[in-house]
N, C-alpha and C positions, 0 to 999 in steps of 0.2 A: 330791483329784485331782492327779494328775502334774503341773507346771509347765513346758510345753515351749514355748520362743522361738521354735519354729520355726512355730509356731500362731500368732504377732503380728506375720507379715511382709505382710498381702496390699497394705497400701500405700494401700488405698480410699481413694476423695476422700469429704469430707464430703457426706453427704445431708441438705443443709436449708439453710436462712438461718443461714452463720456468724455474721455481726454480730448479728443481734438471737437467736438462742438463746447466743451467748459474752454476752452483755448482760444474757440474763432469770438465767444461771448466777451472774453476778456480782454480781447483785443479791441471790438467795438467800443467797448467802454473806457478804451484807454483813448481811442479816438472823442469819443465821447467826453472826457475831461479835455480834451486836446481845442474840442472847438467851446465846451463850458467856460477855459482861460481866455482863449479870442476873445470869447465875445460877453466877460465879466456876468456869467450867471454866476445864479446862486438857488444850492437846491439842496435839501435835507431828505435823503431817505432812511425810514422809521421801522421797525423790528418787534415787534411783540409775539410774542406767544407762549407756547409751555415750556417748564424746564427740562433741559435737556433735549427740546425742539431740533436743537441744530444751530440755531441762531448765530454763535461765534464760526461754526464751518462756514456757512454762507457767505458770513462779511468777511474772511478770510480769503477766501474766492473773488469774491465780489472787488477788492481790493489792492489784488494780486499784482496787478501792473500799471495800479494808478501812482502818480507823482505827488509822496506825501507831504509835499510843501504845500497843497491845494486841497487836503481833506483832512479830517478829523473823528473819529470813532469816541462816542461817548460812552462809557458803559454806565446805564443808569441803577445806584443801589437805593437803598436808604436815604432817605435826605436828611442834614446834617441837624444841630442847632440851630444854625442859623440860616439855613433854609427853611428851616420848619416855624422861626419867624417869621417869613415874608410869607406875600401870595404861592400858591403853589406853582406858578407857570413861572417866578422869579427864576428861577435856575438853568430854567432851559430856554429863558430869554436872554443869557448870557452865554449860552453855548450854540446861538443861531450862527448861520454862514455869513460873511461878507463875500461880496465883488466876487466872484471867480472861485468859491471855497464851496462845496461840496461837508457837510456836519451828517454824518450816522449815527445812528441813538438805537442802542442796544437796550430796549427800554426805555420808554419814554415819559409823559404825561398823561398817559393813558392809566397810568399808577393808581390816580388819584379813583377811579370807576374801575379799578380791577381789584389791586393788593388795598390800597387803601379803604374800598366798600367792604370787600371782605372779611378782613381781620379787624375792622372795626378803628382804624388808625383816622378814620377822617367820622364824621357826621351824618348820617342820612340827607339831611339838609345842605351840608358841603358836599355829598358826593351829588346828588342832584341835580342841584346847581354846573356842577363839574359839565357834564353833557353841552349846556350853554357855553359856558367858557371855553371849552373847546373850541368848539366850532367858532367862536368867533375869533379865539388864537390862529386858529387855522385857517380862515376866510382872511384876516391881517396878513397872517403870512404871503398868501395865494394872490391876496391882490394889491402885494407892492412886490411885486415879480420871483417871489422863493417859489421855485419848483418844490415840490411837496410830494413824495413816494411812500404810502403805508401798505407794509404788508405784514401779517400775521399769519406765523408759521406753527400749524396745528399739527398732534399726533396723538393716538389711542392712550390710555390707561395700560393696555398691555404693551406698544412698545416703549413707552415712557419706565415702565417698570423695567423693561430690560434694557435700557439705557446706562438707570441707574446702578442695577446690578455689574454692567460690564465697569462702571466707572468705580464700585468698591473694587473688580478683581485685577485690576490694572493699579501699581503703586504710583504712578505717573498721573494718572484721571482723579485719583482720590479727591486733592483738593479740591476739585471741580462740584462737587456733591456736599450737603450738609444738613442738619436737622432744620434749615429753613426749607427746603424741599420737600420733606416728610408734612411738615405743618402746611403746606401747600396743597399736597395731596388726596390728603386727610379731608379734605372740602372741597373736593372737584367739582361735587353738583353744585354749591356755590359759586364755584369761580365760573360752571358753563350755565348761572345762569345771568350772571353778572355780566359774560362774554356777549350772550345773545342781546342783550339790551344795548349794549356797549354797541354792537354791530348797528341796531335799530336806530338807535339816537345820533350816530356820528360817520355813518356812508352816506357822505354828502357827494353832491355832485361836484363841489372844490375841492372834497377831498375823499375820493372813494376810496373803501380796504378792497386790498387781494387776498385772499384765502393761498398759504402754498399747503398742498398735502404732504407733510413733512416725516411721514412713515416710511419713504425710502430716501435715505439722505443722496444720493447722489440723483435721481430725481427732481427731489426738492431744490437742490443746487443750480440745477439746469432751467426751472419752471423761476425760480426767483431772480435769478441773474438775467433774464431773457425780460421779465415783466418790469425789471428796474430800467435795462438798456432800451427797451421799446418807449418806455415814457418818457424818460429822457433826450432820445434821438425826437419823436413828437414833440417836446418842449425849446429844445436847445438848436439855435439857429447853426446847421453841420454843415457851414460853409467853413474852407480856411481861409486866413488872412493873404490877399496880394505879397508878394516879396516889396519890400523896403528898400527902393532904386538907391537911398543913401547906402542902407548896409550892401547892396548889391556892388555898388560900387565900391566898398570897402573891401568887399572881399577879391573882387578882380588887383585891385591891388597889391591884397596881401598873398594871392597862389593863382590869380589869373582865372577868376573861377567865371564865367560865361552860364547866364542863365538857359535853360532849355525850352526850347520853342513849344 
């Protein structure tokens, strides 16, 4: 099915008890890392969309009650010198998950077909190409067992602008905003037509996007934290491990402790 943004504008408020369904979400997922260690997955969920989307709320959430010895949030900017010598997947083939590790990418390689086609930092010919490369980054990853989670988190023109307005009238949010945003903005029909293509060449069936409608952030919260933990529980074998008759017995010795029938 066609992927079109303009189907994830209506902005709805959330229907239900935010706090306690964001609570019973987080808690899944904590089970969810819980049986990821058992049973040594490995999965990457992916973050794109506009500034001031929400993106950093989301994985805040989303992260709430996971064991940070087992994940890792990348925030993707600029790439450096000596990224920008190597292939462009170099960097974020250094920041894949092992064994049991769970890697977030607040921005990804999606770069290269979005900010980089745009502002003209890559090639027509390299971003083209890019489309390929993906997908076969992404087919590698998929099919040497990385769970793989993309979702891109959309919102209007008008709430994006009052985003950024709240975020000059807040001394606190300021840094958060800057004249990279403005130069962004300046060329939205660019970037939504870069997006639609982007959509077309890369919802693959190893690797579909979600759409979250990210014009009500508590909403969006609830739709993206729910779409992460459902692929994941489908993915991730949510059995737990047998108790350990040796530790069992270590512990009856050390407080008498008797397993429960």
């Amino acid at each position: 099915m066609t992927i079109s943004l303009s189907d994830h504008e209506s902005g709805a408020k959330y229907d239900g008890d935010y706090g306690d369904d964001l609570k019973a979400l987080q808690e899944r997922l904590e089970r969810v890392q819980s049986a990821h260690i058992t049973h040594g997955q490995r999965s990457i969920i992916m973050f794109e969309g506009w500034d001031a989307g929400g993106k950093g709320g989301i994985i805040k959430r989303l992260t709430a009650l996971l064991d940070p010895r087992y994940f890792e949030v990348w925030p993707i900017s600029a790439p450096t010198e000596e990224e920008k010598s190597r292939h462009f997947l170099w960097r974020f083939w250094k920041r894949l998950p092992g064994n049991r590790e769970i890697s977030i990418f607040d921005r990804s390689w999606y770069g290269r077909v979005l900010v980089e086609r745009v502002e003209g930092f890559a090639s027509e010919a390299e971003w083209r190409k890019g489309y390929d490369e993906i997908n076969e980054f992404e087919a590698q990853l998929t099919g040497s067992r990385t769970n793989l989670v993309k979702l891109f988190i959309h919102i209007t023109q008008e709430e994006q602008d009052k985003r950024f307005a709240d975020r000059l009238d807040d001394p606190w949010k300021r840094w958060k905003t800057g004249a990279e945003d403005y130069r962004n903005r300046a060329k939205r029909k660019d970037y939504l037509a870069a997006m639609d293509e982007m959509f077309a060449q890369t919802d693959t069936r190893w690797a579909p996007w979600k759409v979250i409608d990210g014009n009500n952030k508590k909403a969006a919260r609830i739709a993206a934290l729910t779409h992460v933990v459902e692929a994941l529980e489908a993915a991730v074998p949510m059995t737990p491990p047998d108790l350990d008759p040796a530790v069992v017995k270590l512990a009856h010795k050390a407080f008498g402790y008797a397993a429960k029938d």
